[in-house]
Each structure stands twice: as C-alpha cells, then as structure tokens.
C-alpha positions, 0 to 999 in steps of 0.5 A, spaced: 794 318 551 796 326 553 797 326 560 792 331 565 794 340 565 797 341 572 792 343 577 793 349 580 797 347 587 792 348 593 793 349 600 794 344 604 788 343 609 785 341 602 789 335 603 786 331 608 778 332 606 774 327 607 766 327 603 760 325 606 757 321 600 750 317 599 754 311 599 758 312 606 751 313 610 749 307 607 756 304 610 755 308 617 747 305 618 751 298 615 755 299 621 750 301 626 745 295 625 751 291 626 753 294 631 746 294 635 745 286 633 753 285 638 751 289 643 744 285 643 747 279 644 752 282 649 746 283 654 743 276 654 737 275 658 734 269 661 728 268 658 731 270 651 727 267 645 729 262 641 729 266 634 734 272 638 738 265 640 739 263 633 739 270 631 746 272 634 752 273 628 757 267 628 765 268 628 765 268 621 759 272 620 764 278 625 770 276 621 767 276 613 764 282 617 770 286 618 774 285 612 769 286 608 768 292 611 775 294 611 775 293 602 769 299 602 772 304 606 778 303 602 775 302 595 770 309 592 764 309 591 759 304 589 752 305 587 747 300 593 745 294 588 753 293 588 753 295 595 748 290 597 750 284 592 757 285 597 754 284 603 748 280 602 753 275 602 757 277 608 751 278 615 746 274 617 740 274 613 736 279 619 741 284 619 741 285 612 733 285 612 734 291 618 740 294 614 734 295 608 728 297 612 733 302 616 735 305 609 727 305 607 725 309 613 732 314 611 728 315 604 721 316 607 722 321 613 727 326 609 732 331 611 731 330 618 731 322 619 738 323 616 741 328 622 738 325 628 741 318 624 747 320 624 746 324 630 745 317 634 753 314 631 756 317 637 754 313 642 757 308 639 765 310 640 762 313 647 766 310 653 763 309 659 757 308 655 749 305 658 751 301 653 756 296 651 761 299 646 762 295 641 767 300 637 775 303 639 774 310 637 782 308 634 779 302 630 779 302 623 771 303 623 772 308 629 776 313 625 771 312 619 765 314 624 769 320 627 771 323 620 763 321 617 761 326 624 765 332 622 765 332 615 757 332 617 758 338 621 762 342 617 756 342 612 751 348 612 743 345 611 743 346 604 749 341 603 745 337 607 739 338 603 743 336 597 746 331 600 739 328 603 736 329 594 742 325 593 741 319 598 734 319 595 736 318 587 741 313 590 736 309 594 731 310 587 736 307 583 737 300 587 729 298 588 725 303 585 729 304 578 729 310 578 737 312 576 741 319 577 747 321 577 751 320 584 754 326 587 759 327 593 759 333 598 765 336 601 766 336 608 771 342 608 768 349 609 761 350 604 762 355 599 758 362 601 753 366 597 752 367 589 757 362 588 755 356 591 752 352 586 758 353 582 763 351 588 759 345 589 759 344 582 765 344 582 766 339 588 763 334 587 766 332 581 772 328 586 769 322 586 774 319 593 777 322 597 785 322 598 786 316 602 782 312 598 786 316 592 792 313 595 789 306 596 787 306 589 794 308 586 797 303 590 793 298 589 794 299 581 801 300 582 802 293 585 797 289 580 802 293 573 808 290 577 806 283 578 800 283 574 798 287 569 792 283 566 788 284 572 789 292 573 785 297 569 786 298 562 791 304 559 784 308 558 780 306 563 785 308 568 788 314 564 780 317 567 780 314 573 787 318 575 783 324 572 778 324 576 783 323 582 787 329 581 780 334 579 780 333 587 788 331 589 791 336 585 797 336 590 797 327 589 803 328 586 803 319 586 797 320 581 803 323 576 807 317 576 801 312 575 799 316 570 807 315 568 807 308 568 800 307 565 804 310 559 810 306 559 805 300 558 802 304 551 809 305 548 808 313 549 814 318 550 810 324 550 806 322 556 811 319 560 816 324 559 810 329 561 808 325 567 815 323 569 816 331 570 809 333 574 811 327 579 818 330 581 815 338 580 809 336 585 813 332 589 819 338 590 812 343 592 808 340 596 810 344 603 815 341 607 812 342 613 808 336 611 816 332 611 819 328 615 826 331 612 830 337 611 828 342 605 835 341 602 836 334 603 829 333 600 830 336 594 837 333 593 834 326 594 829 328 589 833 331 584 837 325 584 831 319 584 828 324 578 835 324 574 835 316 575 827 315 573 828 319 567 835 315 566 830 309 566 825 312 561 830 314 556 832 307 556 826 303 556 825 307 550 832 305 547 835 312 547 842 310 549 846 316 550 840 320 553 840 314 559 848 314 560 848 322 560 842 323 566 844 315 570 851 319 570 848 326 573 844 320 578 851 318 580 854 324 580 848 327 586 848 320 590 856 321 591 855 327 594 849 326 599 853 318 600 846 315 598 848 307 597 842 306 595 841 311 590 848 308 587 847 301 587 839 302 583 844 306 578 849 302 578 844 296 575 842 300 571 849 302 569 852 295 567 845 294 563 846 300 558 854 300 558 858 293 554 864 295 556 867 291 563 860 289 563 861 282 568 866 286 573 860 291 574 856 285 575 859 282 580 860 289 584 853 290 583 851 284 587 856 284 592 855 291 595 847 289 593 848 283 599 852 288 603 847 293 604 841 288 603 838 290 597 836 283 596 831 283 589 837 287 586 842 281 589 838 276 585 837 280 579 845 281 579 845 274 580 841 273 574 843 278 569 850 274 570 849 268 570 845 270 562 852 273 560 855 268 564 852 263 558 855 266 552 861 265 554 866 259 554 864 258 561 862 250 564 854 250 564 856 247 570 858 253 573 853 257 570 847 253 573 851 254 580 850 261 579 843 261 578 842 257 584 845 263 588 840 267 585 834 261 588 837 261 595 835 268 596 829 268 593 827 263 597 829 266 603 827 273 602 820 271 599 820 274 592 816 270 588 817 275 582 825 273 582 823 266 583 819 266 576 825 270 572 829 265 575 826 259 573 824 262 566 832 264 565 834 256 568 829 254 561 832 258 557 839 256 558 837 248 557 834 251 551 840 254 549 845 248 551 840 244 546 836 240 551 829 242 549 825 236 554 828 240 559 826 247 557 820 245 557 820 242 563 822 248 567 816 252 563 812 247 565 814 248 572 813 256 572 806 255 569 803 251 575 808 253 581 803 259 584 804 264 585 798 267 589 799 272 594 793 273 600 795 279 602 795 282 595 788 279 594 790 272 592 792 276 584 797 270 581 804 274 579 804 274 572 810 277 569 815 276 563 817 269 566 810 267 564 810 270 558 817 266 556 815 260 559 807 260 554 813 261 549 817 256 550 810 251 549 808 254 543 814 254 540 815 247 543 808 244 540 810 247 534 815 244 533 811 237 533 806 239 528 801 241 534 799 248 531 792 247 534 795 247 541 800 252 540 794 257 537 791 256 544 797 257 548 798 264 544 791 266 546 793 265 552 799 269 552 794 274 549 789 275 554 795 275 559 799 280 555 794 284 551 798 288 546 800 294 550 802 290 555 810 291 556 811 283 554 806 283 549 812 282 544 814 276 547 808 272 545 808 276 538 815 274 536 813 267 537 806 267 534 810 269 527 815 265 526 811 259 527 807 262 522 812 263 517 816 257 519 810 252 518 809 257 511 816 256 509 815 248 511 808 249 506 811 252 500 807 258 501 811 263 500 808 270 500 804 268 507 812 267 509 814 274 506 809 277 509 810 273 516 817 276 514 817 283 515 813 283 521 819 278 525 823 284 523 819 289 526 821 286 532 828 283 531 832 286 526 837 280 526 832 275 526 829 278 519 834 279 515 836 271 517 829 268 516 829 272 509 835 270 507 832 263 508 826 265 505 830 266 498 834 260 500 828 256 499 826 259 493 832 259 489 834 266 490 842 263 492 846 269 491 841 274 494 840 269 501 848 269 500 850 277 501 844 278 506 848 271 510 855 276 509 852 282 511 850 278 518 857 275 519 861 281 516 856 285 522 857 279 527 863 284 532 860 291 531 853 288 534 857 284 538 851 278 536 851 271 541 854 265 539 847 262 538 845 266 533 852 266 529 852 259 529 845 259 526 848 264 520 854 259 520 849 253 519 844 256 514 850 259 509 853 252 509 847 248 506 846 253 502 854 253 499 852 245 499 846 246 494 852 250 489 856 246 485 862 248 489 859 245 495 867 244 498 866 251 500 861 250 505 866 245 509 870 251 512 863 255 514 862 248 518 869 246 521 868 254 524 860 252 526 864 246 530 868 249 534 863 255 536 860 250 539 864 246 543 867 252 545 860 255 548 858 248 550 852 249 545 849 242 544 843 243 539 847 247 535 853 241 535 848 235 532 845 240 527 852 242 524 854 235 524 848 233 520 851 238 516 857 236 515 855 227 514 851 231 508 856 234 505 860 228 505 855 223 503 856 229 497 863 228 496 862 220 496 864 218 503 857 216 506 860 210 510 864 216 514 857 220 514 853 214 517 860 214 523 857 222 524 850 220 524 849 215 529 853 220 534 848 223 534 841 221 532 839 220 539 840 227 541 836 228 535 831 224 535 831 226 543 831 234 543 830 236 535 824 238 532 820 234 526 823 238 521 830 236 524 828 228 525 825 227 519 832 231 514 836 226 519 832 220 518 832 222 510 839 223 510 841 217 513 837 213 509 840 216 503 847 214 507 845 207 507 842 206 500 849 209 497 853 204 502 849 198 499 850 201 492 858 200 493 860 195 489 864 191 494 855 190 497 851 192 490 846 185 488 849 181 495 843 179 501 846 185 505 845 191 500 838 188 500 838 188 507 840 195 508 836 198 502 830 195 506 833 198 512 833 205 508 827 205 505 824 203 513 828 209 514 825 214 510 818 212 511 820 215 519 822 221 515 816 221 511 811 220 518 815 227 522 815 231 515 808 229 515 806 231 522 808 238 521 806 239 513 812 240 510 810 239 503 817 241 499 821 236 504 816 230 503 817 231 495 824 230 496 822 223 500 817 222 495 822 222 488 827 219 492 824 213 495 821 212 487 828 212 485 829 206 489 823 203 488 825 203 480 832 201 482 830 195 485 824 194 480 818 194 485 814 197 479 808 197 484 811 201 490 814 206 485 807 208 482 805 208 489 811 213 491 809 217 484 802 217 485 802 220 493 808 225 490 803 227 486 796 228 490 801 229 496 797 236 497 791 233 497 793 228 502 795 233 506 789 239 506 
C-alpha cells in the first residue's frame, strides 16, 4: 500500500468549502416537506379533516427524523435509492409521498424549479416570519440550509446548469434506470474562461466536504480502535482517504489514518511515509488558524512526532531506533515541562527497556493517577501485574493488584480496559494451572457487552476477545472437540481477518492444535509442516514443538541438542519460567525413554523447585507424573502410587485428555507392578488391584480415544494384552490384540 503524493498546499479559504451536490438538495426538499407538515399541524383549524388529523408526525416520527437527519449530513454522498431506503422507514408515509412528488416536479421543470426551490428555503430560518418557524438558524439543520444557500449563490449559471443535468441523472438512476456518474460542484469561486471545464473537471473529483472528511476519519479511527472488523477494509479505506485528500489537501488527519491503515497490513514504507506527511502538514498548516504560539506548536509537534515514530519502530520490533527517538521525545518534553508527553513516553519506556523494569512501572502508574491519565494507570496497572506473575510473588498479591486495574476501569468507564483486564485475569489462571477457570473468565469476556450507543452501538472487540476465542479453542481442543474449536477459530477469523493487528493470536492457536492432534495422530509430515509455520510466529515455541516433534519419532539426540540450546539460551533471552519448565519437563521424559534414565532425575527436582517457587500449579502435577514415572522405572511403584493420588484430582480437574489418560495409564501400570510383588503376587488382593488397573486403563483408553492419539492407545493396548496373557484371559488378549491391531480403522 504505497501512500498518496503530497498535494501541493493550497490556501486557506479552501478549507472551509462546502459543495452543493444532487444528494444535498435531495436533503434541502427532505427537509423542506418536513418542515411544512410541522408547521401545518402547528396552525390547527377547527374544521380540520380527519385525514390532516391523522396526518400529524408522531414524537417518534420528529426524533427518528432528526437523528437520522443528523447521520446524512455528516456522512458522503449517497445515490437516492439509498437515500430513499433510509428514510422511507423514518417519516410518515405521505410526507415520503410529497418528498417524491417534490423530486419529480424538480426533475420535469428544469433549472428554474430548482432556483426558485431553493430560493423558498430562506423562509425557514426567517424570524419573524408570516409563518411559524420550525428551524433555529443555529440548529444543526439551520447551519446545513445557511451553507447549502451560499454555496448556491456563489455558482455562475453554468454551474447550476450542470448541477441541475447532474440532479437530473441522479433522480434517473433511482426510477428511471437511467445510470450516470454522480458528481459535485463547488461552492467557492467558479472557475473563468477557457478553463472552465478543466477546473471544474478537477473539482468535482472531491466526493465530501471537509467537515464530512473530518466525521469520516474520525469515525474510521474510533472503529480500527475498538473495532476493526467493522471499519473499512485496508484497500477500500487506503481509496477512500485518496478521494479525501484530492479535495482536503491541507487534511493533514487523512495522513495519519492513512498511517494507522498501514500499520494494519504490516507495511513499513507506507506507514513510515504517512507518519512523515501527518507531522510535515501538521507543522505547515498557517498558524492563524491555532489556537497556540508558533513556537510552542512546533515544539509540542516535534516532541509528539519524535514519540509517534518511537511507537512505530517499535510496533516494527526495531528496538534501538525506539529507544533513540523515545529519547529525543523525552529530551524535548523536559524542555517545555509537558507531563503528559513524559508519561506517553515513559510507557513506552518500561515497554521496550528490561532493566529496572517494575521500578519504571510503578512511577508510571503513579504519576499517571496524579495527573489522571487513568487509561495509562490502568495499563500501568496491568502491565505490572503481567511482570509481577513471573516472579516468585503470591497469586494473592498479584490478583490484588489487578483489581486496582478494575476499580478504575470501572470508575472511568473504559471498557477497552475492562476487556484486556479480564482477559489478563484468564491468563494468569491459565498460568497458575487452573484451566476451568481460564475458561470462565473467557467466557465472561465473550458475553459481557461492550455496546456503546454513542458510538453506534459497535461491540468493542480488541485483543482481549481475540486471547479470549483462544483460550476456548485451545481448551476445546484439549477435549477432542476440534469441530467446536474449528468454529471457534473461524470466529476469531472474521473478527480478525489476517491483516488484522491480532490476527496472529488466532493463527498461532489454530496451528498448534493442528500439530498437536498431528502429533497425538502419528502424522508426522502434516506435524513438520504445522511446525514450521508456530516457528514463523514463535521462534521459542518452534524449536521446542520441533524437538518434541523428533522425540516422538526417535530422533533422541537430535530433540536432545535442540532442548540444550533452549536451556543454554534460557538468561540471555530472559525466557519465563512457564516455558522453561516446559523445556525442563520435555527433556526429562526424553532422558527416561534412554537407558540412562537416573539422568532425568535432576532435570525434574529443578522443574519442582521452579514450580513451587513461581507458584505454577499445572506445570507442578505434570512433573510430578514425571517423577512417579521415573520411579515406577526404577521399581518403586508403591512410592510412585504416593505421588499419584496427590494429584490425580488436580489432574483429572484442570489437565487435558492427553494428560488424564497418560495419568490414568501410569497409574495402572502402578498398580499391576504392586499386585505382581511377591509379597501380593497369586493372592485375592492382586487380583483385586489387577481388576482395578485394567478398569484404570480402559478410562485411559476412553481420554486417549476422545482426541485420536493413536500412538498412545497402541501402547494401552499392548500393555492391557500383557496383562491379559499374564492372568490367562486368552479372550480379552485377542480382543486387546485385535482393536490394536484395527486401532486406525476404529478411529477414522
């Protein structure tokens, strides 16, 4: 997307133009006819007829009326079967039916129907007038008419007879079918001479007027903030800001969506061009038309530039250029003692910088409360409260924390706030182990609403709903629903399409749940490919999706070196302790699958210790299972069955199928190696506890089997025929040995 050639600068008399189009006369007899039905029923008279009576405009007809009225002045140009679709709704049915018949006589009688029309308007805003006036000349619609009246006289007869041909195709287009290309005629000075046809060639290219501009980019602005689904997409709004510039050269705003509309798409060159014309017009703009000094302007410019293009380099990831122009920011605010411009840049600061980091944080949010910035408190707040949680600190103090970060965004009403802090309080329960209420708390994002009426009832919809989709499509996942987890991704999708700024969240998701049912399936070139594209997203969380890629294969030493490199790398990167007990958890079950499996046995007293010291739950009952494996490998399966019933219930409460079913296979492995001890072995009790883990293993099977891990079923399967065999069941071991054997038949 390669952003408009500057116009050249024009003067500033232009800025104010207003056009008079087909469209805003259509609105002038919209208003006129509704205008003379409120004044017919203002001057009752006794003998009135009922069909008059009944005639009158209801106090919701007046208010549907007003409002709408509102939306098209504000809005472009429509065509008048658009036009007509909006209102017909809106007036009564015989003032529609007047409105028409008014358009029609425009139509028939030419170029002078339409000047005596308009001539008649004025009578609206006259005060006194022989008639009531239903219209305050500084009412919204009195402003319209006023603006509509003089850009009508400023235009010489051949303007008004184009105009009038154009009224004429556009009336066509609507009940006669006859389509032509809409046009608009400006209102400032007609153009002289020769060049007449060129010049208004020329103008009517501009398809809305400056105010109308400014509506348009703020509106689009609020909707890429809160919702991007419902803006306009990256190319149709990249046209749109064209059009708006062709006839707003100095609209130095336009630069800026433009800027932001680039920054959806992931193009450096055009943001970085649009970012420049945004703060070069800003600084040209004649400073007559400021309210403050020309120096002091061009320093507050300077500064907010220098922290706009710091904020660039680092959505960009290019560290050092956004510490080197956030500093320059810094440097100019200090001079001119603006607080505000500090604070933007200290967030910014402890965002890009990891040293010092939580004593910047704290500052942050507390002179953000001073001068009440509060969305910067609350993201303070919550930014803390994130680095808070890969710290030894209580979850205690840490949900304590975050619900400051509520308080204010209850209080403040910002409901962007109140999303991210929600969807931060799932994460953290993630985080900690406690999957259920992840979930809930995603849950309770998705259904909360976020509507608000004066923005026009658009939903907020922001990264908070985008992690939230995830959490559910990983936890459905997790269950072996891929079909509802597939619906919720496509969800996520139209929310997000992919030059959405988030639409990585929902990517990332949707490809390692591809790779780990791959994986749990035995599919290993469709898990290589999913492999490769988590890495493009995460370098991190390829290379340890890769490595238990080759784990699974076999591929021991070459899974083993990649694991060293992510541990050897772990303080350089400064990764969290969720992830490196993840490497830690991996490693050890591959060092058990070796002959040297006592190896393993150090790897997981430090994935312990980890977890206990960062409080992390899940990750403490996963290497707890590691450790009763290892243990039941080394012959102490009673001590393992101690571990186990720890926590099985946390297991099967927050765990996944995957991690269920290795749980319940494991513990009836526990079992059957007890019962087979001599001090129980051919007594009523090891027949007891053989029962017990054959039932045991049949749960495994049922979790496996819910989310097709074949590989992990076979190993069940063969286990459940040695037992079989063992206690002479010859029937159930052919039956073992024949499932295993169709196992991927029963599956498909």
């Amino acid at each position: 997307m390669v952003p408009p050639d500057p116009p050249p600068a024009s003067s500033n008399s232009k800025l104010a133009r207003d056009y008079v189009t087909p469209h805003k006369i259509s609105l002038l007899v919209l208003i006129k006819e509704f205008c003379s039905v409120r004044q017919h029923s203002l001057q009752k008279r006794p003998l009135q007829k009922i069909e008059d009576i009944t005639w009158e405009h209801t106090i919701k007809q007046n208010r549907d009326f007003h409002s709408t009225m509102l939306k098209l002045i504000q809005n472009p140009d429509m065509d008048l079967k658009r036009l007509i679709n909006i209102i017909h709704p809106v007036i009564h049915p015989r003032t529609y039916q007047i409105f028409v018949e008014r358009l029609h006589k425009l139509r028939k009688n030419g170029i002078a129907a339409i000047m005596d029309y308009i001539a008649t308007l004025d009578s609206l805003l006259v005060e006194p007038a022989p008639v009531l006036a239903v219209i305050q000349k500084s009412s919204v619609l009195g402003l319209f008419i006023r603006h509509m009246l003089l850009a009508f006289d400023k235009l010489s007869f051949s303007l008004v007879t184009k105009l009038c041909r154009k009224f004429h195709a556009y009336f066509d287009s609507a009940f006669v079918q006859c389509v032509d290309e809409s046009i608009e005629i400006p209102c400032g000075d007609s153009p002289r001479g020769e060049d007449l046809e060129e010049s208004y060639y020329e103008e009517c290219q501009v398809f809305a007027s400056q105010k109308q501009a400014e509506f348009f980019i703020a509106q689009q602005t609020a909707l890429l903030k809160i919702n991007e689904s419902a803006a306009l997409s990256p190319f149709d709004l990249q046209q749109k800001i064209r059009e708006l510039m062709k006839g707003n050269p100095e609209l130095y705003e336009a630069c800026f969506l433009s800027y932001l509309n680039s920054l959806r798409v992931k193009e450096y060159r055009g943001a970085r061009d649009n970012l420049y014309h945004h703060f070069d017009r800003n600084t040209t703009v004649p400073q007559e038309c400021k309210a403050s000094a020309t120096s002091e302007d061009l320093s507050r410019s300077s500064r907010y530039a220098a922290l706009n293009l710091a904020i660039f380099h680092a959505l960009f990831a290019q560290r050092d250029e956004a510490l080197a122009a956030l500093n320059e920011a810094i440097m100019v605010a200090q001079e001119v003692n603006d607080n505000v411009c500090l604070q933007y840049s200290l967030a910014w600061l402890y965002r890009l910088t990891s040293e010092n980091k939580e004593i910047l944080i704290e500052r942050s949010v507390a002179k953000s409360a001073e001068l009440g910035l509060w969305h910067l408190s609350s993201l303070g707040l919550q930014a803390l409260t994130k680095l808070k949680s890969t710290t030894p600190a209580l979850p205690s103090s840490v949900f304590e924390l975050l619900t400051k970060s509520d308080i204010q965004n209850c209080q403040h009403s910002m409901t962007d706030m109140l999303g991210s802090a929600i969807s931060l309080r799932a994460g953290l329960w993630g985080h900690y182990g406690f999957s259920f209420l992840q979930l809930l708390f995603s849950e309770i994002l998705l259904y909360m609403k976020t509507a608000d009426p004066l923005r026009g009832g658009v939903y907020h919809i922001g990264e908070g709903n985008c992690l939230a989709l995830r959490n559910l499509a990983l936890e459905y996942s997790c269950r072996g629903l891929y079909t509802d987890a597939s619906g919720v991704l496509a969800v996520a999708r139209d929310l997000f399409p992919t030059h959405s700024e988030h639409s990585h969240i929902w990517q990332l998701a949707d490809l390692i749940i591809k790779f780990e049912k791959a994986l749990y399936q035995g599919k290993w070139l469709k898990a290589q490919q999913t492999q490769k594209g988590i890495a493009i997203f995460d370098k991190d969380e390829g290379q340890l999706r890769k490595a238990q890629l080759l784990f699974h294969q076999g591929n021991l030493a070459e899974a083993d070196t990649i694991l060293k490199g992510l541990l050897d790398g772990s303080e350089a990167k400064q990764i969290s302790p969720f992830f490196y007990v993840r490497v830690l958890l991996l490693r050890s079950e591959l060092l058990s699958a070796t002959p040297n499996n006592i190896m393993a046995l150090p790897l997981l007293m430090t994935g312990l210790s980890k977890c206990e010291t960062y409080h992390l739950s899940g990750l403490l009952s996963l290497t707890l299972i590691q450790v009763a494996a290892l243990q039941l490998e080394l012959g102490l399966p009673k001590q393992a069955l101690v571990l186990l019933d720890q926590i099985y219930i946390s297991i099967l409460t927050n765990g996944s199928l995957y991690d269920k079913g290795c749980c319940c296979f494991l513990y009836a492995r526990c079992l059957a190696c007890t019962s087979m001890q001599n001090e129980y072995k051919n007594s009523e009790y090891s027949k007891k506890v053989i029962l017990k883990a054959i039932s045991m293993s049949n749960k495994a099977l049922e979790c496996l089997k819910t989310i097709k891990a074949v590989q992990k079923m076979k190993s069940v399967l063969c286990w459940q025929a040695y037992i079989f065999d063992y206690l002479g069941m010859k029937t159930e071991r052919n039956d073992a040995a024949y499932r295993y054997k169709n196992l991927e038949d029963e599956l498909t």
